[in-house]
C-alpha positions as CSV (number, residue, x, y, z in Angstrom):
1,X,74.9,145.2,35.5
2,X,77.4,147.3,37.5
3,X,77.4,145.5,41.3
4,X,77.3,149.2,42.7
5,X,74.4,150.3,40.6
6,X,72.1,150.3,43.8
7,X,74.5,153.0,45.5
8,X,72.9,155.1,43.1
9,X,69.4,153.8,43.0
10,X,68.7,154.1,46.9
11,X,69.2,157.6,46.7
12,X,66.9,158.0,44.2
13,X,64.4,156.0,45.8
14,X,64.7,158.2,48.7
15,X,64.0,161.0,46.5
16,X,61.1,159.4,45.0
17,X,59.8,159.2,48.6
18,X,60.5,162.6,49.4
19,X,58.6,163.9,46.2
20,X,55.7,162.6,47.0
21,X,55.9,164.2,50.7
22,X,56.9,167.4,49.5
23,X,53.7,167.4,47.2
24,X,51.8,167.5,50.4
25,X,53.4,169.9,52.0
26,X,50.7,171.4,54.3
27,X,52.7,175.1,53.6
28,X,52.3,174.7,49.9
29,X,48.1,173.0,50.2
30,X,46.9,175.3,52.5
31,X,47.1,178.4,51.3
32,X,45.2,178.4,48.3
33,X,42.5,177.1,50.2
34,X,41.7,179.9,52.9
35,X,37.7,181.0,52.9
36,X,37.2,184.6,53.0
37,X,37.2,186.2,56.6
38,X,33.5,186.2,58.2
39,X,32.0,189.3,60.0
40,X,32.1,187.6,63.3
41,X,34.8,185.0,65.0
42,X,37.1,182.8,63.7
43,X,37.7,179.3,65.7
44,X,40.4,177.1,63.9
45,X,40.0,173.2,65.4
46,X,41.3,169.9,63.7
47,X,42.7,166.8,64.3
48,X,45.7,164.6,62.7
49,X,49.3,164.4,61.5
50,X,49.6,167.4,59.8
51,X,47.0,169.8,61.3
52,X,49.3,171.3,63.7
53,X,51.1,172.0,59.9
54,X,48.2,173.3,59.1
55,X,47.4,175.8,61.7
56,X,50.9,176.9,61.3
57,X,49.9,177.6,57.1
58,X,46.6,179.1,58.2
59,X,48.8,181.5,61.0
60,X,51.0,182.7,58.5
61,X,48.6,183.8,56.0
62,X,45.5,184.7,57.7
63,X,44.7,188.5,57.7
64,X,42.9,189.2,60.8
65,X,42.4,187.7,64.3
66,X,41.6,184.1,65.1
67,X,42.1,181.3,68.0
68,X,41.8,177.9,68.3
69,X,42.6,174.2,69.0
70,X,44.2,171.5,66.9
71,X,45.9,167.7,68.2
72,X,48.4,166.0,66.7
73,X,50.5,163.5,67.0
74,X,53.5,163.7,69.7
75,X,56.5,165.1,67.7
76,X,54.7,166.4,65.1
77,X,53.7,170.0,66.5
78,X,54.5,173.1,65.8
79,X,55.0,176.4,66.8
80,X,51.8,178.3,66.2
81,X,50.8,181.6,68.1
82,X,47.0,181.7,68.4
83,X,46.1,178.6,67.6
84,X,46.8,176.1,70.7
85,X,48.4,173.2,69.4
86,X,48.3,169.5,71.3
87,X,50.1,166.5,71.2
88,X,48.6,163.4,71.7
89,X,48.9,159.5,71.7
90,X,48.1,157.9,68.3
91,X,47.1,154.8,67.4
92,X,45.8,154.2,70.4
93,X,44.3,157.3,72.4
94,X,45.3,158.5,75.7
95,X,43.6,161.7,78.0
96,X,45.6,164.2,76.2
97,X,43.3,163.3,73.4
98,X,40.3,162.7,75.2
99,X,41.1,166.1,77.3
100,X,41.7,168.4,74.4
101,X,38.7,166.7,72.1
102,X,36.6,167.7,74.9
103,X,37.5,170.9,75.2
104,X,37.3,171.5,71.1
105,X,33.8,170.3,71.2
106,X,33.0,173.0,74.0
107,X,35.0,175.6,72.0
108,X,32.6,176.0,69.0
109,X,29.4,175.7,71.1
110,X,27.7,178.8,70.7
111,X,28.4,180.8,68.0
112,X,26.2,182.6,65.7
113,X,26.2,182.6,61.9
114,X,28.5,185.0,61.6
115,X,31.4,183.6,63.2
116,X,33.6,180.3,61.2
117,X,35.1,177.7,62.2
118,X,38.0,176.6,60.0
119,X,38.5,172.9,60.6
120,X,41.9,171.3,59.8
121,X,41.3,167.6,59.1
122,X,44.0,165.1,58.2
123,X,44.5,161.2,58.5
124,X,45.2,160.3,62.5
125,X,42.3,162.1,63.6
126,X,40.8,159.1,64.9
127,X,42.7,158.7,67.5
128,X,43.5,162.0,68.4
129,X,39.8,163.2,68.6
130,X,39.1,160.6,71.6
131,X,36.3,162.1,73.1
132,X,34.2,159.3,74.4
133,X,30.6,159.1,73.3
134,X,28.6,159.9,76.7
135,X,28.2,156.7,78.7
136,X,31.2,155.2,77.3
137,X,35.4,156.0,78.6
138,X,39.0,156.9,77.0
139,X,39.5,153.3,78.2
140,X,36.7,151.9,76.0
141,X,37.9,153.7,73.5
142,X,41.5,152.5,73.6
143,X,40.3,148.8,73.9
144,X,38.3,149.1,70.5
145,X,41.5,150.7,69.1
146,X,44.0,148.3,69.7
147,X,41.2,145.5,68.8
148,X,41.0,147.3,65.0
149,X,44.8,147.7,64.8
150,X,45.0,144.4,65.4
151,X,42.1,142.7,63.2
152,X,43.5,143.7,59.5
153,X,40.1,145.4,59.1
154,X,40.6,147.8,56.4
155,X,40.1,151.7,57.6
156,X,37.2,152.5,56.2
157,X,35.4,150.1,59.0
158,X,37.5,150.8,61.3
159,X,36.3,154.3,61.1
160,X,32.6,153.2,61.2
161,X,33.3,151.8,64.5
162,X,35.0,154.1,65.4
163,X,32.6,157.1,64.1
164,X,29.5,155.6,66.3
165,X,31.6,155.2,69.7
166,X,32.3,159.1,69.6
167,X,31.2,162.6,70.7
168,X,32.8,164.1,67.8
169,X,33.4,162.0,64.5
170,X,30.6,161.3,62.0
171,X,29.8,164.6,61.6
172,X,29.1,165.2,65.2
173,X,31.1,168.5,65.4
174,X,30.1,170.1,62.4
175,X,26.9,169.7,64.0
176,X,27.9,171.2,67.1
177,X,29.1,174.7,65.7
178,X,25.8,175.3,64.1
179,X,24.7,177.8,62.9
180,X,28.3,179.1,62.2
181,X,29.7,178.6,59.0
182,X,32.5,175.4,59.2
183,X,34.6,175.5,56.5
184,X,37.0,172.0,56.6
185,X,40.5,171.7,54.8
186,X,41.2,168.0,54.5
187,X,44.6,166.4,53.5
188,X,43.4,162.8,52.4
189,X,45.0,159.4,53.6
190,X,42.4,156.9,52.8
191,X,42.1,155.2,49.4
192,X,39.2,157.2,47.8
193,X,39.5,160.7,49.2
194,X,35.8,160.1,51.1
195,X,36.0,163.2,53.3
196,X,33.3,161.3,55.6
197,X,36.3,158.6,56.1
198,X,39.6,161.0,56.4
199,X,39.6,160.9,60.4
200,X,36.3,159.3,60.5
201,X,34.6,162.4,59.5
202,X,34.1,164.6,62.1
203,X,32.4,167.6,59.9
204,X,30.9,165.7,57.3
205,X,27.4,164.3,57.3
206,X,28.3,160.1,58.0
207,X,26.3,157.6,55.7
208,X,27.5,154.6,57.7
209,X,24.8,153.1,60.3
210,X,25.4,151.8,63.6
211,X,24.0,148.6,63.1
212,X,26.9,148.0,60.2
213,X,29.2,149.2,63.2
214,X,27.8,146.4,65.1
215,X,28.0,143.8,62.2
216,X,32.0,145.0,62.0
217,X,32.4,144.5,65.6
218,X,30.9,141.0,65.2
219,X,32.8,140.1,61.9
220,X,36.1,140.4,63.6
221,X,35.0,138.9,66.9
222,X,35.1,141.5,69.1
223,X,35.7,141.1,72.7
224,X,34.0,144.1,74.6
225,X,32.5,145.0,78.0
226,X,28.5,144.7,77.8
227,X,27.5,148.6,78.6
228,X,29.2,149.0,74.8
229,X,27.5,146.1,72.6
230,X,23.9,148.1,74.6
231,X,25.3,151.6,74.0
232,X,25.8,150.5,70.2
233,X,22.2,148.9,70.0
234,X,20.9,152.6,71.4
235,X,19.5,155.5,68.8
236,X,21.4,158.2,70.8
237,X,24.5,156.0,69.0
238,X,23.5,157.1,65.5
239,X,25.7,159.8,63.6
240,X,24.0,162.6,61.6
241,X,23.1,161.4,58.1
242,X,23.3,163.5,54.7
243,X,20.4,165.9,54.6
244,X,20.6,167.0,58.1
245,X,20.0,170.6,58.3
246,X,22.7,171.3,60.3
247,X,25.1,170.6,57.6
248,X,23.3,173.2,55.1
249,X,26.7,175.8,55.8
250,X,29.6,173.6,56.2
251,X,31.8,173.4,53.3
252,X,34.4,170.5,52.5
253,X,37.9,171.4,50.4
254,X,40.1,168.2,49.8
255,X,43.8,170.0,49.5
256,X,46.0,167.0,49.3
257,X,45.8,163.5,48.2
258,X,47.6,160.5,47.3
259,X,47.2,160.7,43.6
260,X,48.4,164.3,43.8
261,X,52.4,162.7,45.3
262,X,52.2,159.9,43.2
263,X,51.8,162.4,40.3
264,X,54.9,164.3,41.7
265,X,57.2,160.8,42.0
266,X,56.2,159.9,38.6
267,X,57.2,163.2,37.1
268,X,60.9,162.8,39.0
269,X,61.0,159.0,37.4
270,X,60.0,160.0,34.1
271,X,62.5,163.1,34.0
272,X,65.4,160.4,34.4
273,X,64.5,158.4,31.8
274,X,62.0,155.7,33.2
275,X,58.6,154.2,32.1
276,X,56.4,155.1,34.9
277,X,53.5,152.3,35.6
278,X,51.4,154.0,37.9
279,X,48.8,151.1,39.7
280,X,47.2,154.0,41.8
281,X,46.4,155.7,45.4
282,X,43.6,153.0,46.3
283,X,45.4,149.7,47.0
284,X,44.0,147.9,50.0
285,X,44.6,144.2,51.3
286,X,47.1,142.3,53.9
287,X,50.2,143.8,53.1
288,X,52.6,140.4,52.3
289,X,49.5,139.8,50.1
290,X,50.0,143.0,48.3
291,X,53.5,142.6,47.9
292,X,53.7,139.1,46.3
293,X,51.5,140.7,43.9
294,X,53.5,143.9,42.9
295,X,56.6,141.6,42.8
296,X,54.6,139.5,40.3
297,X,54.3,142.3,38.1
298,X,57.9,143.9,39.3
299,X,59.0,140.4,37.6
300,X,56.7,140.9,34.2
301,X,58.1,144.0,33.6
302,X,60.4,145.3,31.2
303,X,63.0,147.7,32.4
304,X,63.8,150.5,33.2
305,X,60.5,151.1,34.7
306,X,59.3,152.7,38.0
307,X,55.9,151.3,39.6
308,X,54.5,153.3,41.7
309,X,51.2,152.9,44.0
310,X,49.2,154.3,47.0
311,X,46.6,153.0,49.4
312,X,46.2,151.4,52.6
313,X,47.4,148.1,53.0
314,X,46.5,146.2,56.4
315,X,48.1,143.7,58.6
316,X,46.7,141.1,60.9
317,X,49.0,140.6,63.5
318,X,49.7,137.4,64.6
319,X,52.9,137.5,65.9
320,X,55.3,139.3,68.7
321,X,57.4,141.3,66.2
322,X,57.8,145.1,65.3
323,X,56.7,146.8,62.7
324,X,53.9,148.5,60.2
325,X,52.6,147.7,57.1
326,X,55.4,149.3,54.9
327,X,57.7,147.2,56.5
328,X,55.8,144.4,56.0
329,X,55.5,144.8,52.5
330,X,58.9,145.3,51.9
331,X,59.8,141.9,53.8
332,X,56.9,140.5,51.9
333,X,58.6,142.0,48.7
334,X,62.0,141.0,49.0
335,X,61.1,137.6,50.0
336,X,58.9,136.8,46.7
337,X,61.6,139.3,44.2
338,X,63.8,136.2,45.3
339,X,67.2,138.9,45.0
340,X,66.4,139.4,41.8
341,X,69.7,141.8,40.6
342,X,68.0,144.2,38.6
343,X,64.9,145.4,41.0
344,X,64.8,147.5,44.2
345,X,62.0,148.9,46.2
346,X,61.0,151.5,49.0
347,X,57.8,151.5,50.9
348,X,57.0,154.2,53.4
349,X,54.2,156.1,55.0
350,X,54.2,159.7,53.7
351,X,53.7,160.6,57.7
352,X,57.2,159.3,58.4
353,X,55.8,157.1,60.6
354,X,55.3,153.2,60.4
355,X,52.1,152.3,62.3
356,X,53.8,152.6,65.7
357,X,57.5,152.7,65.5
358,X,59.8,155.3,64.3
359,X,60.5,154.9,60.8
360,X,58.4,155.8,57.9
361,X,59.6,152.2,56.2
362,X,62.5,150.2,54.2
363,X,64.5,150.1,51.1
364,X,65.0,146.5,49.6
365,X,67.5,145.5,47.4
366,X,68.9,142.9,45.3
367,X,71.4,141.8,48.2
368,X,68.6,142.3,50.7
369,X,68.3,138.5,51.5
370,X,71.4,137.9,50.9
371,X,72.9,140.1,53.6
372,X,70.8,138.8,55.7
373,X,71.1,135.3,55.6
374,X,75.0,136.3,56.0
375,X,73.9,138.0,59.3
376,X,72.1,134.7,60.3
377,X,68.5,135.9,59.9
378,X,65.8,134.1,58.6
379,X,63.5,136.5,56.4
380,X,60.5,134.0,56.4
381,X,60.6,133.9,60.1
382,X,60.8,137.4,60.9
383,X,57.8,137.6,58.4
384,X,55.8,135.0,60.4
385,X,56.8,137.0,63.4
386,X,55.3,140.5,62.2
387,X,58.7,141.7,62.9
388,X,60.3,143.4,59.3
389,X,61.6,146.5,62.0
390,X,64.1,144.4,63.5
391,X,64.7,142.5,60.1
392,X,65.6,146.0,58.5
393,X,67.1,147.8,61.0
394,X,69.8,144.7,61.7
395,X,70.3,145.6,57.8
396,X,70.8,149.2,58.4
397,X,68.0,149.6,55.9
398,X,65.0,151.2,57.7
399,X,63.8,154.6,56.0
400,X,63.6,156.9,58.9
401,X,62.6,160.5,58.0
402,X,61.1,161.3,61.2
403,X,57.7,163.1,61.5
404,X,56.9,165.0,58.3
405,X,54.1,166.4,59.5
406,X,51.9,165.5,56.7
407,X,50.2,162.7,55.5
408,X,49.0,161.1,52.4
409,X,49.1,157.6,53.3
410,X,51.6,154.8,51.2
411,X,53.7,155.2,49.2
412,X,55.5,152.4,47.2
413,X,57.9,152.5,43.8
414,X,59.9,149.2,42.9
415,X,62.5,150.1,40.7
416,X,63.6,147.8,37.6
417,X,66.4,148.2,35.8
418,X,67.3,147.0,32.5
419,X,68.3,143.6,31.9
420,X,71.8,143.8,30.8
């Protein structure tokens, strides 16, 4: 095999990556999706990396009058008209998101059942809808966060916590725009599409009890002041359930999901001649775990294939390092492929951004390790450190896309080439 093969194969790795974003392109989702006008108002609120996307779809084809509120992330707005767009802090929350969250509970107060509220729901909505349950603070709130983030607790319960500590999530403001009619457009980042886990569910009846919150909290060990284990122990802590009344006009629309970009990677693999082995959208575990496994099966397979998969990995963080699960998993990846000459890999989060940091994830190669040992660095050490930012980036080998306003969670395709 031609030592310059991989000067070709990044680029289409890239573009493997970008298909699957494009395929969620909030522009292209929304549309299709729009409810018919209502005789009264309509109020447009949401939360998450693409919602301020969103609005701008929803601006651009709505015929007739509307106003509303939507966070996002910082640097992923956009410039909307009538709907009021906010950035705020995610993972952890700040009083941007508490301040705005607030506000959108107090803006569909009140309406009649004429009037809808179009809610615009993608992953990162946790965060960004930090209005504190009452009794509890944004400080609260930011201490449970950086507790999950750092526990490996997959998202689903982190969302359960995070659903029974707040004054909007769990269905709580659905609830609050009764009786209007609440149509939500959700774009899907969790591994199973449950609309009652995208952004921990904020117009969708919640299932989850506070007494498994609790159990969560106690699984991982949770350090927290006392006035929250009592506020969780409390009914007024309980979400609505399925059946509540309230929920009898709110309709739910997913518009994007993971299987929908994989679907749109493996049609750009197939078209240039590769098997596509598809392992799915709903992979979950620690992250190196994950990896060792995929390059297990990278290793079994007969080239040229393309494996692709989606999910939400995890990472328990137990050293000082940089980085997010992607780029864990491509440390992970590189380390257990060995430099194998005939595979490659990308992992990246479709929001273009890597848990915390400022790429979406990394490319590995067959001369990943090599390079770097040549550069003095020690792969398995950076791994132990939970710091596969500053491994890649010393390799020039980050995938940095910046925000792409969307988000559909994962996405990982290890490329293997034909054994010459």
């Amino acid at each position: 095999m031609p030592k310059d093969i991989f000067l070709i194969t990044r680029p289409f790795l890239r573009a493997l990556f970008s298909a699957a974003i494009a395929a969620a392109d909030p522009a292209l989702r929304v549309p299709p999706f729009l409810p018919e006008r209502p005789r009264g108002r309509t109020i447009v609120v949401g939360a998450g990396k693409a919602s301020a996307a969103m609005a701008l779809a929803v601006e651009e084809h709505w015929k007739g009058d509307l106003s509303g509120l939507v966070i996002t992330r910082y640097g992923h707005g956009a410039p909307c008209k009538s709907i009021e767009i906010v950035e705020a802090s995610h993972p952890v929350p700040d009083a941007n998101g508490r301040d705005a969250a607030l506000r959108m509970g107090k803006l569909v107060q009140g309406l009649t059942a004429d009037d809808l509220v179009l809610c615009l729901i993608s992953g990162g909505g946790s965060a960004l809808l930090a209005a504190p349950a009452p009794g509890l603070t944004l400080e609260d709130k930011q201490n449970v966060n950086r507790q999950l983030l750092a526990c490996g607790a997959p998202i689903a319960e982190m969302n359960c916590v995070r659903k029974h500590l707040s004054a909007l999530k769990g269905g709580r403001l659905a609830a609050a725009a009764c009786p209007a009619q609440v149509v939500s457009l959700i774009i899907s980042d969790v591994p199973g599409d449950d609309p009652a886990v995208v952004a921990s569910g904020p117009t969708v009846p919640d299932p989850s009890t506070r007494g498994e919150a609790l159990a969560i909290l106690r699984k991982y060990r949770f350090d927290l002041p006392a006035h929250v284990w009592a506020f969780l122990g409390r009914p007024e802590a309980e979400t609505p359930k399925p059946g509540d009344p309230r929920f009898a006009r709110v309709t739910t629309r997913m518009i994007a999901a993971p299987a929908q970009s994989l679907a749109a990677a493996a049609k750009l693999a197939k078209d240039a001649g590769y098997q596509v082995i598809d392992l799915g959208d709903r992979i979950e575990g620690e992250a190196r775990e994950v990896a060792r496994i995929q390059a297990d099966q990278a290793l079994a397979t007969k080239g040229p294939a393309i494996i692709l998969s989606g999910g939400e990995t995890t990472v328990t963080i137990k050293g000082k390092g940089r980085g997010g699960r992607n780029a864990e998993f491509a440390l992970a990846l590189a380390i257990a492929l060995g430099g194998k000459a005939h595979i490659a890999a990308i992992a990246g989060d479709t929001d273009g951004i890597d848990g915390s940091e400022d790429n979406a994830g990394a490319l590995v190669a067959p001369d990943t390790l090599a390079r770097a040992r040549a550069k003095g660095l020690d792969a398995k050490a950076y791994l132990a450190n939970n710091d596969a930012y500053s491994f890649f980036a010393a390799l020039d080998d980050l995938v940095v896309t910046g925000p792409t306003r969307t988000n559909v969670n994962d996405f990982r395709a290890i490329l293997v080439e034909k054994l010459s």
